[in-house]
C-alpha positions, 0 to 999 in steps of 0.5 A, spaced: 534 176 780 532 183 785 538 186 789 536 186 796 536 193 798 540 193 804 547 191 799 545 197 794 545 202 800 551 199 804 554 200 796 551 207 795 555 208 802 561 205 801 562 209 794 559 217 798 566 214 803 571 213 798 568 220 795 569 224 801 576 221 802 578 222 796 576 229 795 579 230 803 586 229 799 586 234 795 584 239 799 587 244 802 590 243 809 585 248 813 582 253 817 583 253 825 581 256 831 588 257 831 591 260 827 585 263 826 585 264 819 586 259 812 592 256 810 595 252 805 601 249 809 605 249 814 613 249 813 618 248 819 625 252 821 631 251 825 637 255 827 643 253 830 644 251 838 648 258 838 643 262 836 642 267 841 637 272 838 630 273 841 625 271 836 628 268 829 621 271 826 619 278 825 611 280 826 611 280 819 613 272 818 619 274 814 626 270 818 631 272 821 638 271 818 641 263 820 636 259 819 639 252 817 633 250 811 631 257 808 626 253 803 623 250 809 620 243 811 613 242 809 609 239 814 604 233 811 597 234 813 597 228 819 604 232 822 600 239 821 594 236 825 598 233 831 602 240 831 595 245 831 592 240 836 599 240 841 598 248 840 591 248 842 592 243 848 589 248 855 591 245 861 593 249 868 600 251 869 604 255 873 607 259 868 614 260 869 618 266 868 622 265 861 629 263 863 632 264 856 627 265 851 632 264 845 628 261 840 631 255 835 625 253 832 619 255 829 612 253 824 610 258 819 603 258 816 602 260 810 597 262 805 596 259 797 600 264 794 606 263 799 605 269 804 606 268 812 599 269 815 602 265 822 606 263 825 608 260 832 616 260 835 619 255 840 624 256 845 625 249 847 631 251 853 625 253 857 619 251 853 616 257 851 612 259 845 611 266 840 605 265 837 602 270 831 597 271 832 597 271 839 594 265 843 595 266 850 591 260 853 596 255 849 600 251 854 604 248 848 605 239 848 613 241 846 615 233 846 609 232 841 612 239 837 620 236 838 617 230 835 614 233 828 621 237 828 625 230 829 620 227 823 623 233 818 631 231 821 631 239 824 634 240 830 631 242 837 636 248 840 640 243 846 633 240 848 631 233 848 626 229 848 627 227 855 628 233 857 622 235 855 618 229 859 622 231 865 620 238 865 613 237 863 612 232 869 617 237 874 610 242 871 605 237 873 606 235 880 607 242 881 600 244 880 599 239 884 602 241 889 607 235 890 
């Protein structure tokens, strides 16, 4: 008994998709518009609420003394996506004056042999970001970025989710002008 060619290709498609899903696995984690440039992974960092240095990574992407995890938290490649999309978000915003800029927090990309090629910083006291290479459009989504830092259990500085909603809210409605 003949096939009907409608089963056969509906077959043919059904394996092409499992293909590419399974070499999607495997892949490495990728090329973005920021950072720019290829990475394998992603880790992230955490210094104490005390810290009171104004940036905890160097240009060059080495770490400041402190860090509570100096191995670092691997992201996962959902949790890397979410991170570059909440990087990339390009909203208008009144930029705020930093009032502290005492960074806590930070995401280092990096290459398949280990060494730093990005790496983006957070303040969240006063929802500012470092990033390297530079992005100055970025107007980062910081509940989304506290969130991934609460998925690998590091802190966020004195922030809160909360406090990071109201502030962002607080942010909207005064380029509303409300």
């Amino acid at each position: 008994m003949l096939v009907p060619l409608a089963e056969i290709l509906f077959a043919m498609m059904f394996r092409t998709a499992l293909l590419v899903l399974w070499l999607g696995a495997f892949a490495p984690v990728g090329f973005a518009a920021w950072p720019g440039l290829p990475f394998a992974e992603v880790r992230g960092y955490a210094w104490p609420a005390d810290t009171k240095m104004e940036r905890v990574v160097s240009d060059g992407g080495r770490l400041e003394p402190g860090v509570f995890n100096p191995q670092g938290a691997v992201l996962s490649k959902l949790q890397v996506r979410r991170l570059l999309v909440a990087q990339a978000r390009r909203v208008g915003r009144i930029k705020f004056r930093p009032m502290c800029y005492r960074p806590h927090n930070a995401f280092v990309f990096r290459n398949a042999a280990g060494r730093a090629v990005a790496f983006l910083e957070i303040c969240f006291d006063c929802a500012e970001v470092r990033l390297q290479p530079k992005d100055k459009r970025s107007n980062p989504d910081f509940e989304t970025i506290a969130r991934i830092f609460a998925e690998l259990n590091l802190p966020t500085g004195n922030a809160t989710i909360e406090r990071l909603r109201d502030r962002e809210r607080d942010r909207r409605e005064q380029e509303l002008g409300w």
